[in-house]
C-alpha positions, 0 to 999 in steps of 0.5 A: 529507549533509543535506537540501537541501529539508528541514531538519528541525529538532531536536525539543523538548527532552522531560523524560525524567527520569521515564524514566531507568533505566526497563527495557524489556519484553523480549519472550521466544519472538518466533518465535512471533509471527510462526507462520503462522496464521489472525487472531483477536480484532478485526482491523483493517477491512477489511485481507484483503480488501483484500489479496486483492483488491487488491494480490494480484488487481489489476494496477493497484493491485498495481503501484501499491502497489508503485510508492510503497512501494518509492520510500519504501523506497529514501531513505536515512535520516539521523539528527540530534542536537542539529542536528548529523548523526550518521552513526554512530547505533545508530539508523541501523543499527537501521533499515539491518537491522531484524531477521535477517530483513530488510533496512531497504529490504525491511522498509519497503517492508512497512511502506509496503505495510501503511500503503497496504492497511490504514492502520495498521502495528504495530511491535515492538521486541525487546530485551536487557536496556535494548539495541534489538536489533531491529524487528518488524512485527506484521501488522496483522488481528491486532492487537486495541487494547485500549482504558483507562478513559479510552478511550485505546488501553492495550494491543495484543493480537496472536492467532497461531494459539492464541496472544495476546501483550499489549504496552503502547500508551505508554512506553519500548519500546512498540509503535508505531502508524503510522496514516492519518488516519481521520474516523471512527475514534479508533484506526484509520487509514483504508486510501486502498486502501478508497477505491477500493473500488468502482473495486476491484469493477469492475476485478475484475468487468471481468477476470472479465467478460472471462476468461468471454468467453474461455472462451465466446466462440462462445457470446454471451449470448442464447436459442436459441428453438423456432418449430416450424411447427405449434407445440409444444416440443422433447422432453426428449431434444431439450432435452438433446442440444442442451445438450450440443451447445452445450456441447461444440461451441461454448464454450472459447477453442479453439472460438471464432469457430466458426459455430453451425448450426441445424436447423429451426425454431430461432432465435437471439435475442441478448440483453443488451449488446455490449462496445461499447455498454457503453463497456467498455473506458472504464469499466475504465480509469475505474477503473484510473485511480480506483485510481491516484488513491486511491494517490496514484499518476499514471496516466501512471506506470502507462501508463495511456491517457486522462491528460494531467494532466501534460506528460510523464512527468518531470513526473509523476515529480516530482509523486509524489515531492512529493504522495505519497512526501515526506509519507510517508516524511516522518510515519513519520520524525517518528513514528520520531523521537519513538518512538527517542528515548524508547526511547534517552532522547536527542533523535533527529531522524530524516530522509531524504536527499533528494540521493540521490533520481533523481526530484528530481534537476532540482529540485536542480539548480535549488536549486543553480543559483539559490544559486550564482548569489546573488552577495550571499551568502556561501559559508557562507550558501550552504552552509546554504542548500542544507543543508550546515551 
């Protein structure tokens, strides 16, 4: 089925004789690669920490991460020659199953996820012989670029445990970097993950704030102060026993809003903000919605309170499809594209088929509606108008 909103078109016809009868690497002992172990070398900015933080500590931006991998995931992909649809290509079923391992919407929704957290994903091709046989994801804090005398990346050297393993950066069979656009980096995509990083921190902060609060509740941030009549300070016995008091009678979430009594000449005297004055509330939703915005995400998807952007939900949903799921799911196509091509030394243009996405449904039928109402066209133009050839 072809694209009603996106024809791609067929790439330019590249000069591949230099290419033919070039064998591919043919990568031995590939388990090993991906043996459970620690980074080395030169990891990519940033990427555990942002994971941790992140997509495995924040609700927000683990849902967020979620929402857009899984959406791009989820398109069907389609493979063209010549501008012609070919539903039989060993690349579409390259890209149905990846690996033994994983399934294509399991292994892109990784691939999108690694995109998001770091900027960068690394792809492998594992073959026999001059055959594809399969796709691997190198985890991206353990690829080092290795750069040539020219300053262009040469090769990838990826650490697992005690183990590097070097592939080459150009021609038939090498790895493939998908990368974010960064300003400051000629090698390295920026993670739009990083752009949140200080909504991150608060977002954090809050929910510890907050888990301190419980487990203090009946113990508010101030100062029991001594005011003895005749002046003087409690004795160390008197220090600690009130400690402990303190500790053990008033702090955890089974004691809270019990009342603190005070002997003789102790007085309470509150002390920092309350979570009113603070504007708590607002300020974490601030940053809630801060994350949203740098993953591309509506805050209306994530039912987040403050957000009237959009009229309803429908229109956001349309929104993140449009502004962030079709151009991503649209470059790793082109990327995809040039990549098979000179692996399959054929021109393979590579796209999504968007009739099946529920998201874009109204627009669709609205495409429809407006060519089937073109009473000067006729049915051959309105099949092509609409992407069927």
């Amino acid at each position: 089925m072809k694209l009603p909103f996106i024809r791609p078109r067929a790439r330019g016809a590249a000069d591949r004789k230099a290419l033919s009868g070039t064998k591919l690497p043919e990568f031995k002992a590939l388990s090993q690669i991906f043996a459970g172990a620690e980074p080395g070398g030169e990891p990519v900015r940033a990427y555990a920490g942002l994971a941790r933080e992140g997509y495995m500590k924040n609700p927000v931006a683990h849902r967020a991460v979620r929402l857009v991998s899984e959406a791009a995931a989820s398109v069907p992909w389609l493979a063209y020659r010549d501008n012609a649809e070919d539903e039989d290509h060993p690349a579409l079923r390259l890209l149905a199953q990846p690996n033994g391992r994983h399934a294509g919407g399991e292994f892109f929704e990784a691939l999108y996820g690694q995109l998001l957290i770091s900027g960068n994903a690394f792809l492998l091709p594992a073959v026999a012989g001059t055959r594809l046989m399969e796709l691997h994801m190198l985890r991206p804090d353990r690829v080092r670029i290795v750069e040539g005398a020219d300053g262009w990346p040469e090769a990838f050297e990826y650490r697992a445990g005690s183990r590097v393993r070097r592939y080459p950066a150009a021609g038939p069979g090498a790895v493939l970097q998908l990368k974010l656009f960064h300003p400051l980096d000629d090698h390295l995509g920026f993670a739009p993950l990083a752009a949140a990083g200080a909504a991150l921190e608060l977002s954090n902060s809050a929910s510890r704030w907050n888990r301190a609060l419980i487990d203090n509740s009946a113990r508010p941030s101030g100062a029991l102060v001594y005011q003895p009549k005749e002046g003087g300070n409690l004795s160390p016995d008197q220090y600690e026993r009130l400690k402990a008091e303190l500790a053990d009678g008033y702090s955890g979430p089974a004691r809270a809003g019990r009342p603190m009594l005070l002997e003789g000449g102790l007085d309470w005297k509150a002390m920092g903000l309350s979570p009113k004055d603070m504007d708590f509330m607002e300020a974490r939703n601030g940053a809630a919605r801060d994350i949203a915005l740098a993953l591309g995400v509506p805050p209306m998807l994530l039912g987040l309170p403050g957000d009237n952007t959009y009229a309803n939900y429908a229109e956001a949903n349309r929104a993140f499809w449009r502004l962030t799921v079709l151009p991503l799911i649209g470059r790793t196509a082109a990327a995809l594209s040039g990549w098979l091509s000179a692996i399959y030394d054929e021109t393979i243009t590579l796209g999504h088929d968007l009739d099946q996405v529920p998201g874009l449904a109204l627009e669709r039928d609205a495409l429809w509606a407006r060519v089937g109402g073109a009473g000067f066209l006729t049915d051959a133009e309105k099949r092509e108008a609409v992407g069927y050839g």
